[in-house]
C-alpha positions in Angstrom: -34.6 -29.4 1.2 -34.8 -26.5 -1.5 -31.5 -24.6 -1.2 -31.2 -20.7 -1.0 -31.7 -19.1 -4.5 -28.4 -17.4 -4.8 -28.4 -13.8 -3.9 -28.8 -11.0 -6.8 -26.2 -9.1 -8.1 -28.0 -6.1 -9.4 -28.1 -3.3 -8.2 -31.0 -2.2 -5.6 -33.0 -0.3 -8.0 -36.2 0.0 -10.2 -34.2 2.2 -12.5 -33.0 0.2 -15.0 -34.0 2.4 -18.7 -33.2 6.0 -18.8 -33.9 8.4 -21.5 -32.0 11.6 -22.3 -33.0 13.3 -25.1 -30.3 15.4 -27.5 -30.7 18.3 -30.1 -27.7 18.9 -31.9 -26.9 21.6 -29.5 -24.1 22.9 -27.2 -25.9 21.2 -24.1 -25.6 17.9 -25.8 -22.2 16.9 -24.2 -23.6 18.0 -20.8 -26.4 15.7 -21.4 -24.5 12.9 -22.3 -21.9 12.9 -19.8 -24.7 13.6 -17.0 -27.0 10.7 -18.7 -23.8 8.2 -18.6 -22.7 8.9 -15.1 -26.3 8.3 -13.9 -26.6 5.4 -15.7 -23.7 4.1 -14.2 -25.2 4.7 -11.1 -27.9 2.3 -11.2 -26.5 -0.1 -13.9 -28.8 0.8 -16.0 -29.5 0.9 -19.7 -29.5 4.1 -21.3 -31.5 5.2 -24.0 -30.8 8.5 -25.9 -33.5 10.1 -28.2 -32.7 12.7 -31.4 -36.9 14.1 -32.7 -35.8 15.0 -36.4 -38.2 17.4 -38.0 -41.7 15.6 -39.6 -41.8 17.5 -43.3 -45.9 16.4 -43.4 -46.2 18.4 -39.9 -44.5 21.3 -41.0 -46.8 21.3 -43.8 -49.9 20.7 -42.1 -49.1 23.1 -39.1 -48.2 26.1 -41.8 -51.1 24.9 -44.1 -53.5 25.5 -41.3 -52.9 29.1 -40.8 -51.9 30.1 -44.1 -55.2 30.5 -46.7 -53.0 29.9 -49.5 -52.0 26.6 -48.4 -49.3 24.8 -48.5 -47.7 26.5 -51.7 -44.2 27.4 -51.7 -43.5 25.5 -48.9 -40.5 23.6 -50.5 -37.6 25.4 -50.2 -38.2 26.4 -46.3 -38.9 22.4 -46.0 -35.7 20.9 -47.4 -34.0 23.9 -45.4 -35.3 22.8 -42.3 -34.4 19.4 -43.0 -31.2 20.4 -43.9 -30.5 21.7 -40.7 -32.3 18.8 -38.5 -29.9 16.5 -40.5 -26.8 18.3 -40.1 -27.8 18.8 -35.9 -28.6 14.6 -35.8 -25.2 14.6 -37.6 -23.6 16.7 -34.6 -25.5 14.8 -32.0 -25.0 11.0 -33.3 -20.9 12.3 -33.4 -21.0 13.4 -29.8 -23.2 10.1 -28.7 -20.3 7.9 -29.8 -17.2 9.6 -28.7 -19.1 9.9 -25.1 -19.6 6.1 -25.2 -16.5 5.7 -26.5 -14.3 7.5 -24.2 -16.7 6.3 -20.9 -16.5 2.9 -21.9 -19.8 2.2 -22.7 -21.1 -0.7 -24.8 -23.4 0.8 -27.6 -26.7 -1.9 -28.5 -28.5 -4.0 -26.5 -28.8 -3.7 -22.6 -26.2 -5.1 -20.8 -27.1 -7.2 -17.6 -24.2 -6.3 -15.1 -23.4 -2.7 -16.3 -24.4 0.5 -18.1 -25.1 0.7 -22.0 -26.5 2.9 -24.6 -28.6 3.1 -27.2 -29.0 5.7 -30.4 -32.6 6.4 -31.5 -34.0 9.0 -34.0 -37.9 9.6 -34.2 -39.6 12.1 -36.8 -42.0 14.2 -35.7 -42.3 16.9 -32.3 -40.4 16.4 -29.5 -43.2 17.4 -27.1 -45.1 14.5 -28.7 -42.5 11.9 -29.2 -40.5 12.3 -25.8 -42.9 11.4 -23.7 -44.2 8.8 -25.8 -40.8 6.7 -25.7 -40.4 7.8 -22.1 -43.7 5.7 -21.4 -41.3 2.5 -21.6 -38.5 3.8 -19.7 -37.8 4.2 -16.1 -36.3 7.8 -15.7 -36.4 10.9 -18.0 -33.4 12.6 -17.7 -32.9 16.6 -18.6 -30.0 18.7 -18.3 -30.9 22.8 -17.5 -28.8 24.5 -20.5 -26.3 27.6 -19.2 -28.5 30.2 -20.7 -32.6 30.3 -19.2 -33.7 31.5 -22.3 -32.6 28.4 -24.1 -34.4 26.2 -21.3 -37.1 24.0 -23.2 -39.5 24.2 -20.5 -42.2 23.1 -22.8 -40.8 20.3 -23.6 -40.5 19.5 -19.7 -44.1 19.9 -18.5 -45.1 18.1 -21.5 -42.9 15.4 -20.3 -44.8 15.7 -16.9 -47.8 16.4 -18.1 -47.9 13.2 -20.5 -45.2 10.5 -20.3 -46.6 9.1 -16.7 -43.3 8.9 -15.3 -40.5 10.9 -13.4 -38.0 13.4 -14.6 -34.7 14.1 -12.8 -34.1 18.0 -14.0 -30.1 18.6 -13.7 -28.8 21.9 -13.0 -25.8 22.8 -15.9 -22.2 22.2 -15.3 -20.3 19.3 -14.3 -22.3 16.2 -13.6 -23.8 16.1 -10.0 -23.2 13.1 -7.6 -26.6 12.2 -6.7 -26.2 10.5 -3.1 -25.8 12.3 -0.1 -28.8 14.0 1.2 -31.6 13.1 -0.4 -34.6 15.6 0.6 -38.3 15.7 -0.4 -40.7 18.8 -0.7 -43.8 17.3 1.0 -47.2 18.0 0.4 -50.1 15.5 1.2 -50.7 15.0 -2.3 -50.8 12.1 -4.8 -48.6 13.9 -6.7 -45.5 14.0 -4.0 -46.3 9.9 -3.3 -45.9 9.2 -6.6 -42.5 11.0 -6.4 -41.3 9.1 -3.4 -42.3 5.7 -4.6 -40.4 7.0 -8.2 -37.2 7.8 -5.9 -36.6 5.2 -3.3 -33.9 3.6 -5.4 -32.3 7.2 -4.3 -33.8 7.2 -0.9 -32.8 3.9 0.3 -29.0 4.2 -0.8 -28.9 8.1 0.7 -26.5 9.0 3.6 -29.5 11.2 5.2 -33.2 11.5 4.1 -34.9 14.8 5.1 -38.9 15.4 4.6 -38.8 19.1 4.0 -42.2 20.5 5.1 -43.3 24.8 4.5 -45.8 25.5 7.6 -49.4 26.0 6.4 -50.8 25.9 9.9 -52.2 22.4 8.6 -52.6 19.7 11.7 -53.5 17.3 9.2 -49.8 18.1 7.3 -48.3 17.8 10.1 -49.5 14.1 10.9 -49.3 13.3 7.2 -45.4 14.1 7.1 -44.5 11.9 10.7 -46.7 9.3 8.8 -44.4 9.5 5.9 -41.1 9.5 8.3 -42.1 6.4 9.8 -42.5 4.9 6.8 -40.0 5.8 4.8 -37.7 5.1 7.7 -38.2 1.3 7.2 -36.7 1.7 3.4 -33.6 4.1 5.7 -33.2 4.4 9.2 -31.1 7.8 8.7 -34.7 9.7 7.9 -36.5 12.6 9.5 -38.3 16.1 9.6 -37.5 19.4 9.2 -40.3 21.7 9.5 -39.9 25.5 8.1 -41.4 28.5 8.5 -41.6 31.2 5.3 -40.1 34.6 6.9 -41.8 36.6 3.8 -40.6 34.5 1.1 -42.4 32.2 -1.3 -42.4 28.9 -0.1 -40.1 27.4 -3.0 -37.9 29.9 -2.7 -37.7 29.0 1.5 -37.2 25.2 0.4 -34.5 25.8 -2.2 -32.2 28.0 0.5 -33.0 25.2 3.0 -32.0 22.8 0.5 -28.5 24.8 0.3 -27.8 25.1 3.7 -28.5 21.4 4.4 -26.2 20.0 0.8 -29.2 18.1 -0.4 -27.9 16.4 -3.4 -31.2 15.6 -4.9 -35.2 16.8 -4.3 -37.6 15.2 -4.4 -41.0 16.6 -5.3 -44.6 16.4 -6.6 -45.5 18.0 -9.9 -48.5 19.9 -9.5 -50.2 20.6 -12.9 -52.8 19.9 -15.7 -53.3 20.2 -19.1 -55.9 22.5 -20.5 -56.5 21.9 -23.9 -53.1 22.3 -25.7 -51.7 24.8 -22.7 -50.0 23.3 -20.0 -50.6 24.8 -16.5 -48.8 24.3 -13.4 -48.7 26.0 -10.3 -46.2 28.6 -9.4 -44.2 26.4 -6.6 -43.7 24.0 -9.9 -42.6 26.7 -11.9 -40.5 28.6 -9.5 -38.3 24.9 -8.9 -38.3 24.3 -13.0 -36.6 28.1 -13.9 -34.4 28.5 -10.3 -33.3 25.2 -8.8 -29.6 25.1 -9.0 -29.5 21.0 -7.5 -30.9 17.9 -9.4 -34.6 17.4 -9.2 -36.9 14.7 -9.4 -40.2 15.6 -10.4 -43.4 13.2 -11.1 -47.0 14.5 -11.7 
């Protein structure tokens, strides 16, 4: 008789690479610290990114709208290499005294624990981001203090592109992301991608609520008791909560709900598509990207 294979000590989840990506900026220590304490979550292996400026695309991207070429590009190249060293500098520093003072190997992935890795890439970060997120599990941003800072290009690109999800972190100390655990849903493919991206979080929450804005849709309705029953076999402690706009945009209802009830995380379809070199997305997406003040996992 074969015996038992022994049981697994890994942790329940299909997060096991995360990616943060870093800039040399004041948000960089938020980043880390919030990148860390998720990775500790999920023992995972975390990966953290610094794009250094390409000196052939500056030149190319300037060349092409300037008739006189690229003459007398020089100086205003080794400047803006100057400065993308001295912010790699700045990051790299802060990367290693993170590590250092969370007690986190740096190199390869360790099997029973969280680790880190530096990387540096040269070229655009909307370009190489979600390239090198295409091998991770979980792209992870942090919202900076200041909106006008936000690089919300550089997150729909990530959505657009990289194929996988993003958990969006409101600024300030890092969140604890178990609890409540809600979803924003919408019979789309969009939203069951998000789910399936997100049951690592699902099955370990205290409470799972499917969030639903009433469109007067029957065929909703069923959809979302479909989705209860089902995700109640991943956890029991899952069910419904309908609402009802009272003159206010449906993202905006969702997000109040989301206060009242302490969701930790939401989680939530991406709705979107590129157009050329513009990125579109529809203004429930956009109203969650500028205003959500809880983590967010997103997935187009």
């Amino acid at each position: 008789m074969t015996p038992p294979a022994p049981a697994s000590t890994a942790p329940d989840s299909a997060i096991r690479t995360i990616l943060a990506t870093v800039s040399g900026s004041a948000n960089d220590g938020s980043v880390l610290e919030a990148a860390i304490t998720t990775a500790r979550l999920f023992g995972a292996h975390l990966q953290v990114l610094f794009v250094q400026i390409d000196p052939e695309q500056i030149a190319l991207q300037v060349g092409a709208g300037d008739p006189m070429g690229t003459a007398g590009l020089g100086p205003m190249i080794e400047e803006l290499m100057a400065d993308g060293d001295r912010r790699q500098a700045s990051a790299l520093e802060s990367f290693e005294a993170t590590c250092r003072h969370a007690g986190v190997p740096v190199g390869a992935a360790e099997p029973d624990g969280p680790s880190a890795e530096w990387m540096t890439l040269p070229g655009v970060d909307t370009a190489c981001v979600p390239a090198v997120a295409r091998a991770a599990d979980l792209l992870l941003f942090v919202r900076p203090q200041s909106r006008e800072d936000a690089p919300v290009h550089l997150w729909q690109a990530a959505l657009i592109t990289s194929g996988k999800p993003i958990l969006l972190l409101p600024p300030g100390p890092s969140p604890v992301l178990e609890g409540t655990v809600a979803v924003a849903w919408k019979d789309t493919p969009e939203t069951a991608r998000a789910i399936t991206a997100a049951l690592p979080l699902l099955r370990r929450a205290d409470r799972v609520l499917i969030m639903t804005v009433d469109e007067g849709s029957d065929r909703q309705s069923e959809a979302a008791r479909r989705l209860v029953a089902g995700l109640r076999r991943h956890n029991e402690a899952t069910s419904l909560l309908a609402l009802r706009p009272d003159g206010r945009e449906p993202a905006e209802e969702l997000l109040a709900e989301a206060g009242k009830q302490g969701v930790a995380v939401l989680v939530m379809g991406a709705y979107g598509h590129s157009r050329a070199r513009e990125t579109v997305f529809g203004g429930f997406t956009r109203t969650i990207l500028r205003d959500a003040n809880l983590p967010v996992l997103m997935l187009h």
